[in-house]
N, C-alpha and C positions, 0 to 999 in steps of 0.2 A: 612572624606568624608561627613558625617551626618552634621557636622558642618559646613562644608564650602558652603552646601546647604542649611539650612537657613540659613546663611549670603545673599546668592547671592538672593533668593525670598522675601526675608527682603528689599531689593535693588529697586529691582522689582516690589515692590509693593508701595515704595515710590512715583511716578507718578503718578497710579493708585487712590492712595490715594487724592493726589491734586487734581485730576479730580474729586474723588467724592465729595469731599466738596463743598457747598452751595456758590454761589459768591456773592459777597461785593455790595451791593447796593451803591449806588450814586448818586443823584438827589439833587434839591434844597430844601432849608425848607419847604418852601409851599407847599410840595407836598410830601415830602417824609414819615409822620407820614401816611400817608393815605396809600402810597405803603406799608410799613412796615404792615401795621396793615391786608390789605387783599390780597398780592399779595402772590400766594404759590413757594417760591422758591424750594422746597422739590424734585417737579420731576426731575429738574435738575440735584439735588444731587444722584437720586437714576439710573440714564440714564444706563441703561445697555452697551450700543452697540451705534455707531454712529449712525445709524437712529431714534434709542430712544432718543439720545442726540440733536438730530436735531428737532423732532419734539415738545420737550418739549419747546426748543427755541423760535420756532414760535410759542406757547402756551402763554410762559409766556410775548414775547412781544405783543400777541395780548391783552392781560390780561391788561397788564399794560396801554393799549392805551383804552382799556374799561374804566379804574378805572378815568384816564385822563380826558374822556370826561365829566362823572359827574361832574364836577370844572371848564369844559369850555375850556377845553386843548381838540382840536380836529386836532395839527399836532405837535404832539411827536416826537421824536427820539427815538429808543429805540435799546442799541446795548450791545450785548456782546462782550468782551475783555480779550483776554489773556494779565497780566500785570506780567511777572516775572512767580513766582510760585503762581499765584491766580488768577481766575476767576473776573471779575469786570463787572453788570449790570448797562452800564451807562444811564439814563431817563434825555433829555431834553424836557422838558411840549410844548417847544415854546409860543407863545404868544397867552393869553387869549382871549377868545371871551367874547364880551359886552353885553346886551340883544339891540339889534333893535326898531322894531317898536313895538307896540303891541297894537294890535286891540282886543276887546273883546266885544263882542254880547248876550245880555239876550233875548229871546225870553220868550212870555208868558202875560200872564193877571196882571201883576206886574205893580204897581204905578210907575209912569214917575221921579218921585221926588226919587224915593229910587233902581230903576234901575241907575241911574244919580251915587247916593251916594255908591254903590258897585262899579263901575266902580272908580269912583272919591277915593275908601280905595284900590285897587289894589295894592299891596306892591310892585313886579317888575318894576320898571320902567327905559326907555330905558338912557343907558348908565352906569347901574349896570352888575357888572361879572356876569356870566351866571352860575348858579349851577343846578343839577338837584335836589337836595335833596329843595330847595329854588322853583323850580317850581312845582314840586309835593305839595308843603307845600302852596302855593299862589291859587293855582286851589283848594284843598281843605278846605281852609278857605273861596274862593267863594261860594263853592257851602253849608258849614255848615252854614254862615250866609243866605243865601237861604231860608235852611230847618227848620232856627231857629224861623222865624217869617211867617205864612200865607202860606207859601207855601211849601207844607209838600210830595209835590211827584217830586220836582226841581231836575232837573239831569246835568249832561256834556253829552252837544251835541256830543261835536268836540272840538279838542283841539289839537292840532301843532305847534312844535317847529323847523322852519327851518335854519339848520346850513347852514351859510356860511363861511367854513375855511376860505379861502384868503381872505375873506372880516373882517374875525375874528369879526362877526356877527350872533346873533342867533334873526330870527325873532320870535314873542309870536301871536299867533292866541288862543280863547276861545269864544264858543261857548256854554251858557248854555241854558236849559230850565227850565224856574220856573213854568209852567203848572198853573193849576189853584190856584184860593186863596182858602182856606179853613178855615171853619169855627167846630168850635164845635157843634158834636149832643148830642143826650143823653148819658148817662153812661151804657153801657153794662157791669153788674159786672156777673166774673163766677167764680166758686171754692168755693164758700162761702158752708159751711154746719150749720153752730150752729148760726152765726150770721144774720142775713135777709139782703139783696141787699139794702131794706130801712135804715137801720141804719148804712152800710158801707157808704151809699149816702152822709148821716149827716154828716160824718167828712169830708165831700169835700170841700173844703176852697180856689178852685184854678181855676178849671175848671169850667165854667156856660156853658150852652145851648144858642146859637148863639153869642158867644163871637167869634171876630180873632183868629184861629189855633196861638199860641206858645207853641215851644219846650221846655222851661223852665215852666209852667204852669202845663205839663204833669207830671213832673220831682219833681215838687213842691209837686203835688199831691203823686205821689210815696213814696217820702221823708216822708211825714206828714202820710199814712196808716202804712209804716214801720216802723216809730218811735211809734206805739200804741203799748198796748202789744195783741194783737188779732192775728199777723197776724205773719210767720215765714218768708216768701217771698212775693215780690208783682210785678206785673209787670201792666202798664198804656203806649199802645198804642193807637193810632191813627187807627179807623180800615178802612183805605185808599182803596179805589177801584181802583187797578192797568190802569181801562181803563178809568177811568176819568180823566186823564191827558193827555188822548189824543182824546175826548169827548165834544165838547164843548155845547151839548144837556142838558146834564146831570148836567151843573151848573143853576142857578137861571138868573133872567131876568141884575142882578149887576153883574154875572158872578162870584160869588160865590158855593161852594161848598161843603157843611151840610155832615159832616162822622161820625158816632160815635167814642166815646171812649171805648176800650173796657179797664176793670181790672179784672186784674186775680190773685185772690191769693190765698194765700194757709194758712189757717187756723194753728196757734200755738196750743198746747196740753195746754187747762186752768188750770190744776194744777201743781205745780211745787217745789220740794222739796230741799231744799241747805245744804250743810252744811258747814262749814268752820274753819280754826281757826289762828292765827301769834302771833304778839309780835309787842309791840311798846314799846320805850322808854319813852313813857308819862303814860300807864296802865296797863302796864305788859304786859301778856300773854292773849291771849283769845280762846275763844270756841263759837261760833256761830250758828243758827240755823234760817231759817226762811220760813215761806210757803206762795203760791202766790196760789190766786185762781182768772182770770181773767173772769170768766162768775157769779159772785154772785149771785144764786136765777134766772140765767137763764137771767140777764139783762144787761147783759154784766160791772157789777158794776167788781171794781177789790179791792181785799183783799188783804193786805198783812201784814201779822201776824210773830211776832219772838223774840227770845232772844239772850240778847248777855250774857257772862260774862266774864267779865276782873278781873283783880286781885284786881282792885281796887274798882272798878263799875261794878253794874251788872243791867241791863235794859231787859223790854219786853215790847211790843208795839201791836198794830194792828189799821190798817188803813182802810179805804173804799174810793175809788175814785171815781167819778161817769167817764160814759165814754167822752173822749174829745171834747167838744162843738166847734162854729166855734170861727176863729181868735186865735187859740191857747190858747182858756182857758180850766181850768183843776180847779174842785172842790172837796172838800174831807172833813172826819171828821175822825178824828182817838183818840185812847185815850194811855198813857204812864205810866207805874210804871218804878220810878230807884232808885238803893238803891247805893250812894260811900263813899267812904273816902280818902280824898284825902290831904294834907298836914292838917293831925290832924281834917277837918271840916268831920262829917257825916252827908247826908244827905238822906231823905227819902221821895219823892217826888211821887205823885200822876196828872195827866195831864189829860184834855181834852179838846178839840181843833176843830177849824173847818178853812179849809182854800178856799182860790182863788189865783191862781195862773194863770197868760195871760204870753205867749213867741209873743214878738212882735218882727223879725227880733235878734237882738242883743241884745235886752233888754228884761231884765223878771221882770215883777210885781209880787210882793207879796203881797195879803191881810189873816190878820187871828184876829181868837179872840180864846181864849185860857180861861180855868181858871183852877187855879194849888193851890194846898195845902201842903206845905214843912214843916219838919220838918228836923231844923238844931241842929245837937248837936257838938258844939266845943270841943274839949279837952282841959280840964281845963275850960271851963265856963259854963253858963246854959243854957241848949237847950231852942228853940223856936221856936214856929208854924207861921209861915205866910201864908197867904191866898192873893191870886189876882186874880182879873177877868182882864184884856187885851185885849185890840186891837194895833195892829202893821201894818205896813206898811213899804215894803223894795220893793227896784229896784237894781237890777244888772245887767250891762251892760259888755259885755265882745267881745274882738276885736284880735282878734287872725289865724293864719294860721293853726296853731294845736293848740287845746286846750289841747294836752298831752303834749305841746313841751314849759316852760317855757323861753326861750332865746328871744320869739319874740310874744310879743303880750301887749295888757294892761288890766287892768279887775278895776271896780269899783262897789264899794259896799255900798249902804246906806240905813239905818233902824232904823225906828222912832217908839216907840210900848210906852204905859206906865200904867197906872191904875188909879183909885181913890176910895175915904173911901164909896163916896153914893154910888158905882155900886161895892159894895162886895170886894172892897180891905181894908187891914190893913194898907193902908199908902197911899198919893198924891204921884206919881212919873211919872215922862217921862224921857225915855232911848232915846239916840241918839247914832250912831254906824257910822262909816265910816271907809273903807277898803280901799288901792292903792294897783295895783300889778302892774311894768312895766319891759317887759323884754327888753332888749339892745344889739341885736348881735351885733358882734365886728371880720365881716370877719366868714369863713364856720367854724373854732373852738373855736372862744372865744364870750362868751358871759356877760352880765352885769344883777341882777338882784337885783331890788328895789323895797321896801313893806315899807308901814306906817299903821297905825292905830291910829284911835282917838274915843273916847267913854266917855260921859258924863251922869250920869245919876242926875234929877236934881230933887230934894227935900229936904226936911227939914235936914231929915239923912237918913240914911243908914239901921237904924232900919223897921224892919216890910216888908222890899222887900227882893222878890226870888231873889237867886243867880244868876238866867238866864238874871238878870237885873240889876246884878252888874259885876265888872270887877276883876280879875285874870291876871295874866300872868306867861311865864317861861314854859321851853322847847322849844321841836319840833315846827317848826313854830310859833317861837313867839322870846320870849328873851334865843338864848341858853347858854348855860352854869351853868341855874338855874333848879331847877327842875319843876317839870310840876304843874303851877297853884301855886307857891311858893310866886311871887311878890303879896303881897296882903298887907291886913288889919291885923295885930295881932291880935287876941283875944286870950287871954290863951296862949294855946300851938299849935295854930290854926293859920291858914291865911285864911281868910274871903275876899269876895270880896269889891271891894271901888267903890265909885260914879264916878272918874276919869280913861283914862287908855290913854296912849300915849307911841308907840311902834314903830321904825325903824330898816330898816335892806337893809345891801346892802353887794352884794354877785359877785364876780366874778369867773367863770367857764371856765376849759379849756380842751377841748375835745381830745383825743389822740387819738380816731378814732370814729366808728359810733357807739361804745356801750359804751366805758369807759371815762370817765374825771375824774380834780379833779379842787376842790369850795375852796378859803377862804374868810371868811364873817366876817364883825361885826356886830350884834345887839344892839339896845339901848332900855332903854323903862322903865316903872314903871306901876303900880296901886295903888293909891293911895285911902283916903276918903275924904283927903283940898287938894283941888285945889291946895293952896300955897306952901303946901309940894310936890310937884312933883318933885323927884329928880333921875332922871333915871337912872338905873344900866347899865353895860358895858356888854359884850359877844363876846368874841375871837375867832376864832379857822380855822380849816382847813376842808376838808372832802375828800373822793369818790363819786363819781353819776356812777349810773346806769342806762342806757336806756331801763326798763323794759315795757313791751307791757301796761301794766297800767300807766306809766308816769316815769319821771327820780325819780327812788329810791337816797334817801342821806342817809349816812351815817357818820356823825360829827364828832369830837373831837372839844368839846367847853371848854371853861375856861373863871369862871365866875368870873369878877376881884375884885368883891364885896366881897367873898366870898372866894376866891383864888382857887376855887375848879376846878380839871377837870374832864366832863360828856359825854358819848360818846351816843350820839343822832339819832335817827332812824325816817327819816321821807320819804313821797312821797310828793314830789313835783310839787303839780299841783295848779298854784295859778290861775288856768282859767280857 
């Protein structure tokens, strides 16, 4: 009896069950990723009782006759259907509405010439589908260009879109107001404690006192205090009087209208402690340290003092910056002890240095003068002291969407520095350098990535200049499959740097989603000391990348065909 009872509610419930399942959508392509993605068929399925079932109905068709109109579908069908054993929501959109007429009105103190020219960039124009996500985007791009230039209190009046279903017509009405022009007042700085409003003033490079109100200007200025190290936060508004826009006393006899700027930031803590340590496959293991002090002696000078030690190299530094002048220049004097050894050469090197540095847009100057005292001892030959006094000169321009993102961008690099015997050098030399980096995407996963290098250093010999002024290669970012600084000069048991160096590499990567790919590369390249010997070594191999918040991590396997050897290579990838 127990049994033949569920049998029979087993039965019983088979209907039940049909009714509750979710019904089958059906509609055209163009429309149906959009039903799917916001239409909730869920109450249907959960309809208790016939008037639950009825009014989820008329829910979900008014639902779908909402989603419709966004796209310009303003007379749908929308029906449900018993087909068999399955529910079926069939959506016909019917026929698109167009955009109509469209009239749009600037009111305001705005130039005739560039009222004309927003009107004239209007992107809707009539006999385009009619979407709403397209006119909410068209209306605020009016009114951002607006507020982007002189007119900094510009609003939407009035703005109306009339639907004509049987006409399958939507007329465009916009109505804005750009109110008055503005102009730059003075700089209202607040938040400041350690620094003076005077010397935040100093690094203003963007904003002048009766210059035209622009949006980018402000932005500019934000940009340049936030990149100092002084400040943690910044903020640079416009300090706009709500009623001067609708005021017309309160503008000047041109009908302009003087607001201040206010900036408000908030001071960084000036001392700053790090510590660190990783591994590369060019120097081993390391251990790091370094201290920052951005108020030096109370003048806002910035110190930054530290050591590193690698297994192979060990270096300590300390620097002074003075604070950031206009136009993007940056001056400094710092001095450097390093002790390495590094394919048999040790060196013992002594530095002091004074630099200028200007960021002009995209491109940065480099000027310095330096004098350095080395002591090189080769394995297997006889050490030797060199001495040089130095000026240099390098420009790097770099063009890029992310500069953490190699796949897309290009970077150039050139640096001319050299010495001579009457200003405190052991030997006439001039160093030349030049870098290429260009990255190549190839579609949203594959990408292309190409680097060259050329370096000539031109004097008698070789003898009597610092290392920094001759060429090496091998490794991580450079030739891989060799080891790091390997391509050189013999001496002894030693590889020494050479007068020449010329170095290629081109690299394909293919992404398997937003964190993981994988790279195979060849490298080419030498360093030589005769020009005429230049005979480049090969480098094969495959890798992994990683998209780590510092830039895509690589990790190699190269094999170096010179030498038949295989090296498994650790480098980041940021050639911009």
């Amino acid at each position: 009896m127990t049994r033949r009872f569920s049998i029979a509610a087993l039965l019983l419930a088979l209907p039940l069950a049909s009714l509750a399942a979710a019904p089958q959508l059906r509609a055209p392509a163009e429309v149906r990723a959009l039903l799917i993605r916001f239409l909730d068929l869920g109450e249907l399925a959960s309809a208790a009782d016939e008037p639950a079932r009825l009014t989820a109905e008329r829910k979900v068709q008014r639902d779908a006759a909402k989603l419709l109109a966004t796209e310009g579908y303003f007379s749908p069908r929308v029906a449900l259907r018993q087909e068999g054993g399955e529910r079926v929501l069939e959506v016909d959109p019917g026929p698109r509405a167009l955009i109509g007429t469209v009239e749009i009105a600037i009111d305001g103190a705005i130039a005739p010439a560039r009222r004309q020219a927003l009107i004239d960039a209007w992107t809707l124009k009539s006999g385009q589908p009619f979407r709403q996500a397209a006119w909410d985007e068209a209306k605020q791009a009016l009114l951002a260009e607006l507020l982007a230039v002189e007119h900094a209190g510009a609003r939407l009046h009035a703005t109306r879109a009339d639907v004509e279903p049987e006409a399958r017509r939507v007329d465009l009405s916009v109505r804005a107001d750009a109110g008055p022009r503005y102009r730059f007042g003075e700089l209202k700085i607040e938040g400041q404690q350690r620094y003076s409003a005077a010397f935040i003033a100093r690094l203003n490079d963007s904003v002048r006192t009766g210059d035209a109100y622009r949006e980018d200007r402000l932005l500019a200025l934000q940009t340049a205090l936030q990149g100092t190290p002084y400040f943690s936060s910044v903020s640079v508004t416009l300090e706009r009087d709500d009623q001067a826009d609708d005021r017309a006393e309160v503008a000047d006899a041109d009908g302009w209208v003087t607001a201040p700027v206010r900036v408000l930031v908030r001071e960084r803590q000036p001392f700053q402690l790090s510590f660190g340590g990783g591994y590369s496959s060019n120097t081993g293991a390391r251990v790091e340290g370094t201290f920052r002090d951005t108020d030096l002696f109370g003048r806002a000078w910035e110190l930054q003092t530290g050591m590193r030690l690698e297994q192979v190299r060990q270096t300590a530094f300390a620097d002074i910056f003075l604070p950031p002048a206009e136009k993007g220049l940056r001056q400094g004097a710092g001095m450097a002890l390093e002790n390495s050894d590094i394919q048999g050469l040790g060196i013992a090197r002594f530095a002091l240095g004074a630099t200028r540095t200007r960021q002009n847009g995209s491109v940065e100057q480099h000027l310095g003068i330096a004098w350095q005292q080395e002591r090189q001892s080769p394995q297997g030959a006889s050490a030797t002291t060199n001495r040089a006094l130095t000026a240099q000169i390098g420009w790097t321009w770099r063009s890029a969407r992310d500069p953490l993102d190699p796949a897309d961008g290009t970077s150039l690099q050139f640096q001319l520095g050299g010495g001579g015997k009457p200003l405190l050098s052991d030997q006439n030399f001039l160093r030349a350098y030049f870098r290429y980096s260009q990255g190549v995407p190839l579609g949203a996963k594959d990408a292309l990535l190409f680097r060259a290098e050329l370096g000539a250093t031109f004097a008698r010999s070789s003898r009597g200049i610092p290392q920094d002024f001759l060429f090496r290669a091998g490794g991580g970012n450079s030739v891989r499959g060799y080891a790091y600084q390997s391509l050189g000069v013999r001496q002894g048991a030693a590889t020494l740097g050479g007068r020449y160096l010329a170095t290629a590499s081109g690299e394909y990567t293919h992404w398997f989603d937003n964190t993981w790919g994988a790279a195979a590369f060849v490298d080419a390249g030498n360093a030589v000391d005769d020009r005429g010997a230049l005979n480049p070594v090969l480098g094969y191999g495959v890798g992994a990348r990683w998209k780590s918040p510092a830039g895509p991590l690589g990790v190699d396997l190269a094999h170096g065909q010179r030498d038949g050897n295989w090296r498994l290579e650790f480098s980041l990838a940021v050639p911009f």
